[in-house]
N, C-alpha and C positions, 0 to 999 in steps of 0.2 A: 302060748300067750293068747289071752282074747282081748279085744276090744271090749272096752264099756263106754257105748253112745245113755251121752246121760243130755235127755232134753229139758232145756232149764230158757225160761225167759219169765220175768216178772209182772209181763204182762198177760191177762186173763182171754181168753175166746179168741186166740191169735193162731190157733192151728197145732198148736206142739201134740196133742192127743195124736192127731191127721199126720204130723211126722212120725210118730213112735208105730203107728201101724203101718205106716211102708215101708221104713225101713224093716220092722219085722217080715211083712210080705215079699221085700224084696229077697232078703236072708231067707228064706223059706222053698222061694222060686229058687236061686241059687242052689240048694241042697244043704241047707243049714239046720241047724234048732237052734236058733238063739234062747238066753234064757231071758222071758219079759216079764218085768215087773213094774208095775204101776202104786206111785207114793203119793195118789193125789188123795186127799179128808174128804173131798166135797163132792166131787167130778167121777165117776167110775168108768169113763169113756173106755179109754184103752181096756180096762179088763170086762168089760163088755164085749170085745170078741173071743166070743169061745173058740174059734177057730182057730187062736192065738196062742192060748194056753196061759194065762199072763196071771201070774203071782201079783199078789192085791197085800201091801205091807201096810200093816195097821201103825198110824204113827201119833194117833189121837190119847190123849188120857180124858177120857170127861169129854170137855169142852176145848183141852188144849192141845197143843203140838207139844210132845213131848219128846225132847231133838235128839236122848239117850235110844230113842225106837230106831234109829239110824245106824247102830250098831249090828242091826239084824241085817239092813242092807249090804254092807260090807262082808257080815258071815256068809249072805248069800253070794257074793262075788268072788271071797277068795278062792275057794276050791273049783272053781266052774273052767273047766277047757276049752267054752262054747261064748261066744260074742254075747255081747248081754246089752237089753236096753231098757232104759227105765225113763219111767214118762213121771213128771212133776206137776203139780197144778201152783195156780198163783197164788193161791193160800199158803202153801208150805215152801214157797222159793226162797222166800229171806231165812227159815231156818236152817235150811238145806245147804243151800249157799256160804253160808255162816258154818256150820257142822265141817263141810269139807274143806274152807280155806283155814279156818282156825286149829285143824286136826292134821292139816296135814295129809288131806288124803290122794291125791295126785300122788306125790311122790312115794304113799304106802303103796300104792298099786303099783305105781314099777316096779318098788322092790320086790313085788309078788310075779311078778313078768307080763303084766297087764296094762293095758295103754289105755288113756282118758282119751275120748272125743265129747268134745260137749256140742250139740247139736242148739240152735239159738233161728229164732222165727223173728224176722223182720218184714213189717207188712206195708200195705201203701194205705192210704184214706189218713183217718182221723187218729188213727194211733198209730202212726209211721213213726212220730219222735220218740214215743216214750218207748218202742220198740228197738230204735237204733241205741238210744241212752242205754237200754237194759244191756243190748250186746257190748258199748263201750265201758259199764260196767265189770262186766263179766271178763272183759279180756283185759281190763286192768287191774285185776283182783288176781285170778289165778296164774299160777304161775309159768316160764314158757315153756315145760313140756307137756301141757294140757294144747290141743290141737282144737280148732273149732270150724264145723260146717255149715253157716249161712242159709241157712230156706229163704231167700224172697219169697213173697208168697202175696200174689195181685189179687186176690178176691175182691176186694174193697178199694182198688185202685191201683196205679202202675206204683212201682216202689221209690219214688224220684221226690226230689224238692230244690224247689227253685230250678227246673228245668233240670238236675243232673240226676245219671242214672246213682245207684247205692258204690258202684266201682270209684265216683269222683268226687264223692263226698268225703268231706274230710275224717269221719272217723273210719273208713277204712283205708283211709291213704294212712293213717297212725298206727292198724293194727293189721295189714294185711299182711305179718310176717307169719300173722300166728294163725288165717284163715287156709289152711288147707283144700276147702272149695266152697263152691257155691250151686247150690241147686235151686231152679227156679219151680215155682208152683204155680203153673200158668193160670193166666187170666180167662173164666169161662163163660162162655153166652148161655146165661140166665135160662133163657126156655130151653135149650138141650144140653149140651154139657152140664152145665151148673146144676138144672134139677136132676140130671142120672146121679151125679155125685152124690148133692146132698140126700136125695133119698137111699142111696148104699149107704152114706154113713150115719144116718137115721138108724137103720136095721142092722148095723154094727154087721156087715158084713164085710169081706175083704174084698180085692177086686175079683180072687179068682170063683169065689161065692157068688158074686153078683151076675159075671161072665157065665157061669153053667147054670144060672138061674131060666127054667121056660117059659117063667111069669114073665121075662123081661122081652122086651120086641126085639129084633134083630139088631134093629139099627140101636136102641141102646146100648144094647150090649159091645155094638161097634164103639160107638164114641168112649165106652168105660176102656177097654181095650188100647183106646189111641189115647188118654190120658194116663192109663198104667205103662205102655212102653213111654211114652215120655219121660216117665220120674225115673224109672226103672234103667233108661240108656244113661241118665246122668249119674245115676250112682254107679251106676258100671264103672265110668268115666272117671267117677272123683277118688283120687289115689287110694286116699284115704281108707275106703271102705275092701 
């Protein structure tokens, strides 16, 4: 049986690229080969790490989203004995979304002995609602043997409104039957953390890329290090994975 973490949020520049590569690096660091495939039109982020190995599924005709190219995705799922993840951009979420809840495809994958995780980024700042909306969407559309794992993710501010953390808000007091875990994507200080980061994932490099990089100083290499076991002990931790 494999896992297929499929990252979907409807919202655009919210991180889900930044999940679909750690989870693949954390599967990787584990002793794994996941298979990666990336369904974004626009965005080539994820298949930009070559170190990835990440199947790039052409889903365009012309100018359009052609949502029959989605049948290729599934070809590539069924036979696989290996965790599979696939990263979505926000151009192709409402088709995608649409293709798997009107086909039925949750429940074709168990029949196949393959289990749904739908991986969903919810962030703090300016687009925390239409983030949380996207996630109470999604978990009121599919159905409940699709399992789903929560990224908070604080770049752009803590994840909270009206003073409550995302645990005491009302939409996950509605659907926390279905959340499986929750991993946080910490808050980083701008001049060190923040720029190691964003300059790894500038150069679509992974962390362990980055880490045996001798361009890089010591100490950044530290701080990348202390935010890679960060993400890396929580997935350990979240049953799920």
């Amino acid at each position: 049986m494999a896992k297929i973490n499929m990252v979907l949020q409807g919202k655009g520049g919210v991180g889900k690229s930044f999940v679909a590569s750690t989870l693949a690096q954390y599967m990787k660091n584990e002793g794994e080969e996941p298979l990666c495939i990336d369904t974004d039109p626009v965005n080539t982020t994820f298949s930009g790490y070559k170190a990835l190995n990440v199947t790039r599924l052409q889903i365009m005709d012309g100018d359009e989203i052609n949502s029959r190219h989605f049948d290729d995705l599934i070809e590539l799922i069924a036979p696989t004995t290996h965790d599979v993840i696939i990263d979505n951009g926000a151009s192709s979420f409402v088709p995608l979304s649409h293709y798997l809840i009107s086909s039925n495809i949750p429940s074709l994958l168990a029949e196949m002995g393959h289990e749904l995780v739908v991986h969903t980024v919810i962030t703090g700042g300016q687009a925390m609602q239409d983030t949380v909306n996207g996630f109470s969407q999604l978990a009121s559309q599919f159905p409940e043997n699709a399992l789903f794992v929560v990224w908070l993710n604080s770049y752009w501010g803590p994840v909270q409104h009206e003073g409550k953390d995302f645990e005491q808000m009302k939409t996950y007091k509605e659907n926390k039957e279905k959340i499986s875990a929750i991993i946080h994507i910490p808050a980083l200080k701008e001049e060190t953390f923040g720029r190691d980061v964003s300059e790894m994932l500038q150069e679509r490099l992974t962390f362990s890329e980055a880490i045996a990089s001798p361009a890089r100083t010591i100490m950044t290499r530290q701080r990348l290090k202390i935010v890679r076991d960060e993400l890396f002990n929580q997935l350990t931790n979240a049953v799920v994975m």
